[in-house]
N, C-alpha and C positions, 0 to 999 in steps of 0.2 A: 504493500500500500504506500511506502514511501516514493514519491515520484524521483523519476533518474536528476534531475536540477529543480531546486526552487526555484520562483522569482526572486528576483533581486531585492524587492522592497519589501516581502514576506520570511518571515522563521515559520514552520510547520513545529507547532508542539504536540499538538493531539489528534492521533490516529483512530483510534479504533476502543468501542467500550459495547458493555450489553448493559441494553437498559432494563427497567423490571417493568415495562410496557410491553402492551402485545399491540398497539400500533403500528403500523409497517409504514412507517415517518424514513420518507429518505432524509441521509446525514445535514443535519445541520451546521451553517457556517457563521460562527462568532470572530469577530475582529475583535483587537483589544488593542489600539492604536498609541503611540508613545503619549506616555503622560505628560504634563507642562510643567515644568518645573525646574529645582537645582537637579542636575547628577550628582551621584548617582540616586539618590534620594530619588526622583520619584519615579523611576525606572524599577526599583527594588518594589517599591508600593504599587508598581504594574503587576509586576510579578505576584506578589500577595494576592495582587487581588482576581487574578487568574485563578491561582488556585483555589482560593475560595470560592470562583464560579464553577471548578471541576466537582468541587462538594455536589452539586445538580446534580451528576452522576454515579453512579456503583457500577465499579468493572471488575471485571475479573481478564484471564488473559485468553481472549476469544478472536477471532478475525471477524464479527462480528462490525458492523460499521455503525457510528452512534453520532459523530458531530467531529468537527475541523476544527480548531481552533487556532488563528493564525494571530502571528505579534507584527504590527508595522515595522517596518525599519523607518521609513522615512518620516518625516514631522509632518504633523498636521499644519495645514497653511493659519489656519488661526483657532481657537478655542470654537468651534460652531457646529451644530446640527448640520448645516451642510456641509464644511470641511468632513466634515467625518462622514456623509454619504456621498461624497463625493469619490474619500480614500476608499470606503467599503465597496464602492460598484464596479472598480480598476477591473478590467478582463480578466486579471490573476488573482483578483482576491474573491468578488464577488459575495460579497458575508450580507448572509438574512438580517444579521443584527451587529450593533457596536457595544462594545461596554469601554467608555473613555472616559477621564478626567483629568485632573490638577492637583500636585501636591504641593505645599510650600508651610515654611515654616511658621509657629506661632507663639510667641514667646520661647517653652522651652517644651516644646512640642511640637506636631505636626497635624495637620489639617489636611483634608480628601475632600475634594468633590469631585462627587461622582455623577456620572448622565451616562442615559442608554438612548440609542438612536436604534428607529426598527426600518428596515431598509425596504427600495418598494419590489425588492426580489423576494421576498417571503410568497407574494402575491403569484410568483411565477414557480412555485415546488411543484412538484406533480403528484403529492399526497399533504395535503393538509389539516392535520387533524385539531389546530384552533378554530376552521370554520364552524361555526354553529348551522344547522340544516335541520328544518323541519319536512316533514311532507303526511299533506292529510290529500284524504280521498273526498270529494266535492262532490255537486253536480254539473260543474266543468270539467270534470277530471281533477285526474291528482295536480297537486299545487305543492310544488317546494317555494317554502320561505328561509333562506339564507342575511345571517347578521358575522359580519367581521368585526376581529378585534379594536377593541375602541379610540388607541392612542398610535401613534409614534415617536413621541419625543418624552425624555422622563427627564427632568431633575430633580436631585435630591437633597437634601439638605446635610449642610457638611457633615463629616465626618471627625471626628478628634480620637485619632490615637493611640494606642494603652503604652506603656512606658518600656512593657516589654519588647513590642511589634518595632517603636523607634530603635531600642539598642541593638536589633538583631538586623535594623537597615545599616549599621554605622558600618558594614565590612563593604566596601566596595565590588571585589569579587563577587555575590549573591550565593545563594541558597546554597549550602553546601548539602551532598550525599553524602547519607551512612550506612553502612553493612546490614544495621538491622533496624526494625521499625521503631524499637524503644534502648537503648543502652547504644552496644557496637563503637566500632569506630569508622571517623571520616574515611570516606575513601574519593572523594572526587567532590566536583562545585556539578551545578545545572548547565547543559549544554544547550547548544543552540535548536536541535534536532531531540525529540521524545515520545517515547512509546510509551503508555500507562498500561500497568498490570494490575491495578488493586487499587484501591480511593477508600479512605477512611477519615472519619473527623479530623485525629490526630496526625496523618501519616500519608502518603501516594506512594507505592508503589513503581518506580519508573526502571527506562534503560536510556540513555543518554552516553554519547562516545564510548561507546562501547563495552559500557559498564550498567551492571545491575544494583540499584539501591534503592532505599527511603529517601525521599524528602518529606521533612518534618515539619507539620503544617500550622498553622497559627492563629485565631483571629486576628483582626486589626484594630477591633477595639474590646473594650468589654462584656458587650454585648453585639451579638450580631445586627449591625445595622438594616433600616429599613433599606438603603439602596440594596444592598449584598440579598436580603432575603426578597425583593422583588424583581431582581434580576434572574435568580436563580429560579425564581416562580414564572417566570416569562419563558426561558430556555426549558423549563416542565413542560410548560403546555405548547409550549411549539413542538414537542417532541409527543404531546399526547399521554404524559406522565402525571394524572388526573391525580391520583395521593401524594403524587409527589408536591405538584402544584397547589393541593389544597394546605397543605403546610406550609407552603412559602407563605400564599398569600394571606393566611390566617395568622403566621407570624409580626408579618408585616400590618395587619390590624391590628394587633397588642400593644403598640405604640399610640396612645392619645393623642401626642401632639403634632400628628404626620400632617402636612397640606390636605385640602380639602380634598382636591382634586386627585390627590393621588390615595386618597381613599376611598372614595367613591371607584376609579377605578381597580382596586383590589377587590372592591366590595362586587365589581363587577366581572371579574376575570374570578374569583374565589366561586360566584356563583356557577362560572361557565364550565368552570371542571366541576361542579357536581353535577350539572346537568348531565355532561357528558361521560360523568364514572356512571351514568344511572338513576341519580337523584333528581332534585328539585333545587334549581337555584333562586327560586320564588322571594323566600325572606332575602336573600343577601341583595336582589335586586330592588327589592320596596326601601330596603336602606339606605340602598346609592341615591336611589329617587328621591327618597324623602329627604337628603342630604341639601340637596340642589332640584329645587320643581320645575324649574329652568333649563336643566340638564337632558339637549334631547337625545345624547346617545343614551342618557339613563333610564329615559323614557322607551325607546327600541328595546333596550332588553328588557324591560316589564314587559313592554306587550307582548316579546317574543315567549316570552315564559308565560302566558296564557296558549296561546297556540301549541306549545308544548304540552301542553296542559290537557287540554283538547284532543289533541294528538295522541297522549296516554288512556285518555278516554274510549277514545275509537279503538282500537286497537282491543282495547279488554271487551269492547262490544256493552260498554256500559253507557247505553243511551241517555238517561235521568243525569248522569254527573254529566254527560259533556253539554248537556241543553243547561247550566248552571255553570257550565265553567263559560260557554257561549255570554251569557249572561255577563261575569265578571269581564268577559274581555269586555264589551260594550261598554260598561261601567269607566273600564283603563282608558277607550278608546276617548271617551266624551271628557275626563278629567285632562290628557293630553293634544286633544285638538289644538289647543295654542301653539304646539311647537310646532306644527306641519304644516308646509304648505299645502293648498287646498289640492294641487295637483301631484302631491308627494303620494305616486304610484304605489310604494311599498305597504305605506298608511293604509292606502286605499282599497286594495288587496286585502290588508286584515280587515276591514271593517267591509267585507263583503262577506267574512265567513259567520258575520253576523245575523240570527232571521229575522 
């Protein structure tokens, strides 16, 4: 799987993992573009936080293919959502998504922002298991209703440090390998070229120049920040790793004081993996709604979660409930009217499966 030459502007670090999804999600491509900052300081804080997005994952040592994960070499032309989709769309790198930011220092500490860019190649996979699809049976025929995911642009609110994660940036060389997951000794630093075997809280499993070891892995702050555990809740559900995803993004609700916006979309990507494990994302989406009544993507996935609804109804041949779930959507339809235009087709569509 390793190609005979990189790009020149690309490191290939991550080959090959097995997910605990039965999804059949072609590999995904993450960029992780040079941080802004002093060297090597925030080059080091690239790396950390790489591996903290490998956390997403559980490997073991399979030819099984899961996701790319490729390092820029060359600089971002300036701090921006589109410098960074403009590095990710290069013919050679082509990445679904970015996980980029800034480090620098702050008093006697260190500071992260972080941002996620979602690139508009996600829209071009040829198995996508974030889209949301419904399909009911009509008196027109069958009717699919389709809603995509709701953002592309994330920022987050900085990040500060733990004392430990600084001391272990102070070695310029970076991450050193050791013989064993916990005690051993060094035997090498991280190389430019990596194959993962094994992914633990603590610990990855790698081979790098030609050598087998741990690297021993770290938070970067105290507690797992909200960017780190929605990041990793984004790469879930693009890969279709619905428990996986419901933990990220239920983590990242446990934070009260997160932006509005970026709760409301947790609140609405949390509900999408339960729909999609099986469940009902019902309450998590009257939350987002109720959050912001303004809100019309939060609006689309309420209503979509009626038609779902409806959908589960049919399906069991339970007539009485889906003439009531009929009902409620009506209800959703007339409280959201404001946000639609009168000829917004999709609107329109639902509120014809109405009697």
């Amino acid at each position: 799987m390793v190609p005979d030459k990189l790009p020149k502007t690309i490191l290939l670090l991550m080959l090959s993992l097995l997910l605990t999804t039965t999804v059949a999600a072609e590999p995904l491509r993450v960029l992780v573009p040079e941080f802004i900052g002093k060297e090597p300081l925030s080059q080091h804080v690239r790396t950390s936080v790489y591996f903290e997005l490998i956390k997403a994952f559980r490997a073991v040592d399979t030819p099984d293919k899961g996701a790319w994960i490729l390092y820029g070499q060359q600089p971002l032309e300036q701090a921006s959502h589109d410098a960074v989709l403009a590095a990710a769309t290069w013919p050679s790198v082509r990445a679904d998504l970015a996980v980029w930011g800034k480090a620098h220092q702050y008093a006697d500490g260190v500071v992260v922002q972080l941002q996620l860019t979602l690139t508009p190649l996600l829209k071009k996979r040829q198995v996508r298991p974030e889209l949301w699809a419904v399909s009911l049976n009509t008196k027109a025929g069958v009717q699919r209703f389709e809603l995509d995911i709701p953002g592309q642009f994330y920022e987050f609110e900085p990040l500060l440090l733990n004392r430990e994660a600084i001391v272990g940036f102070q070695d310029p060389q970076g991450m050193p390998l050791y013989s064993k997951r916990k005690g051993g000794s060094q035997i090498g630093r991280l190389g430019e070229v990596i194959r993962f075997y094994e992914i633990h809280e603590d610990g990855v499993l790698i081979a790098t120049d030609g050598k087998k070891g741990w690297v021993r892995t770290r938070s970067l702050a105290d507690r797992e920040s909200e960017a780190i555990s929605f990041s990793k809740g984004m790469v879930r559900l693009l890969r279709g790793d619905w428990r996986g995803a419901q933990r990220s993004f239920s983590q990242v609700l446990e934070n009260s004081a997160i932006p509005q916006k970026l709760r409301i979309h947790s609140l609405l990507y949390l509900g999408l993996a339960n729909e999609k494990g099986g469940g009902s994302g019902r309450q998590e989406f009257a939350a987002a709604y109720g959050l912001n009544r303004l809100d019309r993507t939060a609006a689309h996935y309420l209503l979509m979660s009626r038609v779902a609804e409806i959908a589960r109804y049919q399906r069991q041949n339970k007539t009485a409930a889906m003439r009531q779930a009929q009902q409620r959507l009506a209800a959703d339809l007339a409280a959201t009217r404001i946000l639609f235009d009168k000829n917004d087709q999709w609107y329109r569509r639902l509120a014809a499966l109405v009697p």
